[in-house]
N, C-alpha and C positions, 0 to 999 in steps of 0.2 A: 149175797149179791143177786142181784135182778139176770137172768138169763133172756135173752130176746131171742127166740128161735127165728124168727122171719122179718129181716128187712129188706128195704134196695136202697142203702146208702150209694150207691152208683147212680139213683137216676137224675136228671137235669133239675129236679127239686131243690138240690143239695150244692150245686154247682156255687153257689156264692159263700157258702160257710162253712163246707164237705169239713174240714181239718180242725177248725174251733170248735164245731158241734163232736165231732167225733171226740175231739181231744177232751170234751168234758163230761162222758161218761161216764167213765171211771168214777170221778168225783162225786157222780149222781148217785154212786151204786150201782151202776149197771155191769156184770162183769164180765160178759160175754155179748157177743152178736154173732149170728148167722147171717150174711149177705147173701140172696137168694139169686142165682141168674133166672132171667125169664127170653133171654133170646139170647145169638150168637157170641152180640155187644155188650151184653149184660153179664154173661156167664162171665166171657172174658175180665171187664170190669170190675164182677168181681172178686174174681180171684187178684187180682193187683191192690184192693181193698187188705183182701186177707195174709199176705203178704207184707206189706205194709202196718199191719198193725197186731201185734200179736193174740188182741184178745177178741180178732175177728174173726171169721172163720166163712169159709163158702160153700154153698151148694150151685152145682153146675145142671143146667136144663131148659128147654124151650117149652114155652108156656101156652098152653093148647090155642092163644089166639096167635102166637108167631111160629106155627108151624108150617107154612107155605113155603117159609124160607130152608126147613132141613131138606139135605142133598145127602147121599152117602159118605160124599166127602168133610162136609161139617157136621155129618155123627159119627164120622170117627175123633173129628176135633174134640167133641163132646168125652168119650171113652178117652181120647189122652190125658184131659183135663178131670178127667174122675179120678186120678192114677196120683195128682198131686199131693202132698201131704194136706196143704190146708182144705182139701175138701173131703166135705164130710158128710155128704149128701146127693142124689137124684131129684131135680127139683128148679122150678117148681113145674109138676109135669101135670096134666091130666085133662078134663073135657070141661069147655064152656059153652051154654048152646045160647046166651043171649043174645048174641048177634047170632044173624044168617050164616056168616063168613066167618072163618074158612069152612068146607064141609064136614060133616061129622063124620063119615067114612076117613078123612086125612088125618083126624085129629083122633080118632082111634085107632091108627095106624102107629102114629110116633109115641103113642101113650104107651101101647103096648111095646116099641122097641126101648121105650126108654125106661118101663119097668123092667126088661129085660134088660138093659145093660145094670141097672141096679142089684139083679140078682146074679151078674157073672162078678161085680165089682165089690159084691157084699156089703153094701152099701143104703142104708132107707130113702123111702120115698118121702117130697113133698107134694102132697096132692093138692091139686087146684080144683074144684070142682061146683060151678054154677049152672044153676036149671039145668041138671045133668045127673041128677039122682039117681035113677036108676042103672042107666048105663056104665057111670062109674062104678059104682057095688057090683054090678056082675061081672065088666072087666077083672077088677078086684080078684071076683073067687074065680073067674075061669085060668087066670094067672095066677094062684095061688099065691097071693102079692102078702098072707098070714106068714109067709118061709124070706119073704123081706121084709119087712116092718114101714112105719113111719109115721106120719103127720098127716090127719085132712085137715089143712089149714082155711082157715077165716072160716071155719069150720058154721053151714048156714042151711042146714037143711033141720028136720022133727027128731024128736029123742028117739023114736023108731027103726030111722035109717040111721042113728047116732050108735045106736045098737047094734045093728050091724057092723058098723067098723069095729066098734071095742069089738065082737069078739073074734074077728079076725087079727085083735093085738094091737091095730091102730091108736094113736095120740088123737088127742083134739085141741085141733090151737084154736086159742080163746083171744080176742083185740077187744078194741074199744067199741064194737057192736055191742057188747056185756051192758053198757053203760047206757047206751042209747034208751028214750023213751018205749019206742018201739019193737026192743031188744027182749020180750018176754020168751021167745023162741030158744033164745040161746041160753038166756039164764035157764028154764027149764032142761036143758040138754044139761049146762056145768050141774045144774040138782041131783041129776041121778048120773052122769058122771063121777067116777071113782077119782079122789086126789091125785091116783098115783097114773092117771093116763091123762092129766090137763098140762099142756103148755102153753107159757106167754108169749105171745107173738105184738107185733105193732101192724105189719104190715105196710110200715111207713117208705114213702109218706101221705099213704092212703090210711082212709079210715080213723082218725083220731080220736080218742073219747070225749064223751061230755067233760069237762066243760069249754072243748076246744074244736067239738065237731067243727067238718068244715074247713078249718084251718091247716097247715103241714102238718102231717104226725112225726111223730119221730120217739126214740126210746124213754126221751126222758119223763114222758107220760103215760108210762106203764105202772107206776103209783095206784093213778085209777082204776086199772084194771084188777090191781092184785087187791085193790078196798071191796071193790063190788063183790069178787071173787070172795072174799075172806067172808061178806055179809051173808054171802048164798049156803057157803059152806060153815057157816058157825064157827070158823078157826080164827083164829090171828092173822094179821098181813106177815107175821116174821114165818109164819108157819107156810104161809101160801108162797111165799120166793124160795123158802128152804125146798119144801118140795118138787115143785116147778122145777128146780134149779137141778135136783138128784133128775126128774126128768128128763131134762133135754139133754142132760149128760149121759146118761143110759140110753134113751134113744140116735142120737150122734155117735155112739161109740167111742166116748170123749172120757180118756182115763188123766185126769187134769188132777 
């Protein structure tokens, strides 16, 4: 079965079909999901998600463009809500510098407190991290974020700083970027990526693969990704979900 380590079936995307579309996963093959919070409403979101459905599963975190909004009092909310059973994750946390706003001193601020609640809650990270290359890798090793684990998801930078993550132990979640015309960056990375640190992500309902770029993404077009996947890597699709799948369960700490 298909493992989706990174969605946000919480967001307003989903709002007209959230329970049919979820309800027919299963049936796609898909046999797990991670709902990803990315702010207050989110986090919360999705944990009601994971609760509600048992082969869901949540990570709770503010997403480096919604951090204006943490207080001390909604990162203790965050630290109650790590404590849940269905969460199995820190995330999605880390630096985006495309826009101006928020500053990057604030958002290096909660990155660091929110890898740190990762490492009191023993818990991995999902890392967010755009036009922010380098400063996330040093964050990274100046927190010793090797002694907590995780994900740099929609994973978008050169095999170089790809390198760097793996050997701090890092994952690399791989979407429907794989697929894209324009997507020879990433396949390069999944090429000299090792099987055993690639996970499939969606990201939905951003990011869709060919032949639906553009359009909602959502799980059940992760087919694509694990074909492209299997082309790069000379394996089978049945090989590429098998593995993925021991993946994301070893990285979530998920004895299923």
């Amino acid at each position: 079965m298909i493992f989706d380590t990174h969605a946000h079936y919480d967001d307003p995307a989903f709002d007209e079909d959230r329970e049919s579309l979820i309800d027919s996963l299963l049936g796609a093959g898909i046999g797990h999901v991670v709902d990803i919070g990315a702010s207050i409403d989110t986090t919360r979101k999705a944990l009601e998600l994971a609760h509600k459905y048992d082969f869901i599963y949540a990570a709770v975190g503010v997403h480096p463009s919604e951090v204006e909004e943490l207080t001390e009092d909604n990162f203790e909310l965050l630290r109650e809500w790590s404590e849940d059973g269905r969460c199995v994750a820190i995330g999605e946390i880390g630096l985006d510098y495309h826009w101006p706003e928020p500053g990057r001193d604030l958002q290096k601020k909660w990155f660091r407190r929110q890898l740190n609640l990762a490492r009191e809650q023993q818990l991995p990270v999902v890392i967010h991290s755009r036009d922010a290359a380098k400063d996330t890798v040093d964050i990274l090793k100046e927190e010793h974020a090797e002694e907590i684990g995780g994900v740099i998801h929609c994973f978008s930078y050169t095999k170089e700083i790809a390198k760097e993550c793996l050997d701090m132990g890092f994952y690399i979640g791989v979407g429907g970027v794989i697929t894209f015309k324009n997507g020879k960056k990433l396949r390069e990375v999944v090429e000299m990526t090792p099987m055993d640190r690639i996970l499939l992500e969606t990201d939905c309902p951003y990011l869709a693969p060919e032949p639906y770029r553009g359009k909602r993404n959502s799980s059940l077009y992760l087919p694509y990704v694990v074909e492209e996947i299997s082309k790069i890597k000379g394996i089978s699709t049945e090989e590429v979900i098998r593995i993925t799948q021991d993946n994301a369960k070893t990285m979530y700490n998920m004895h299923l």
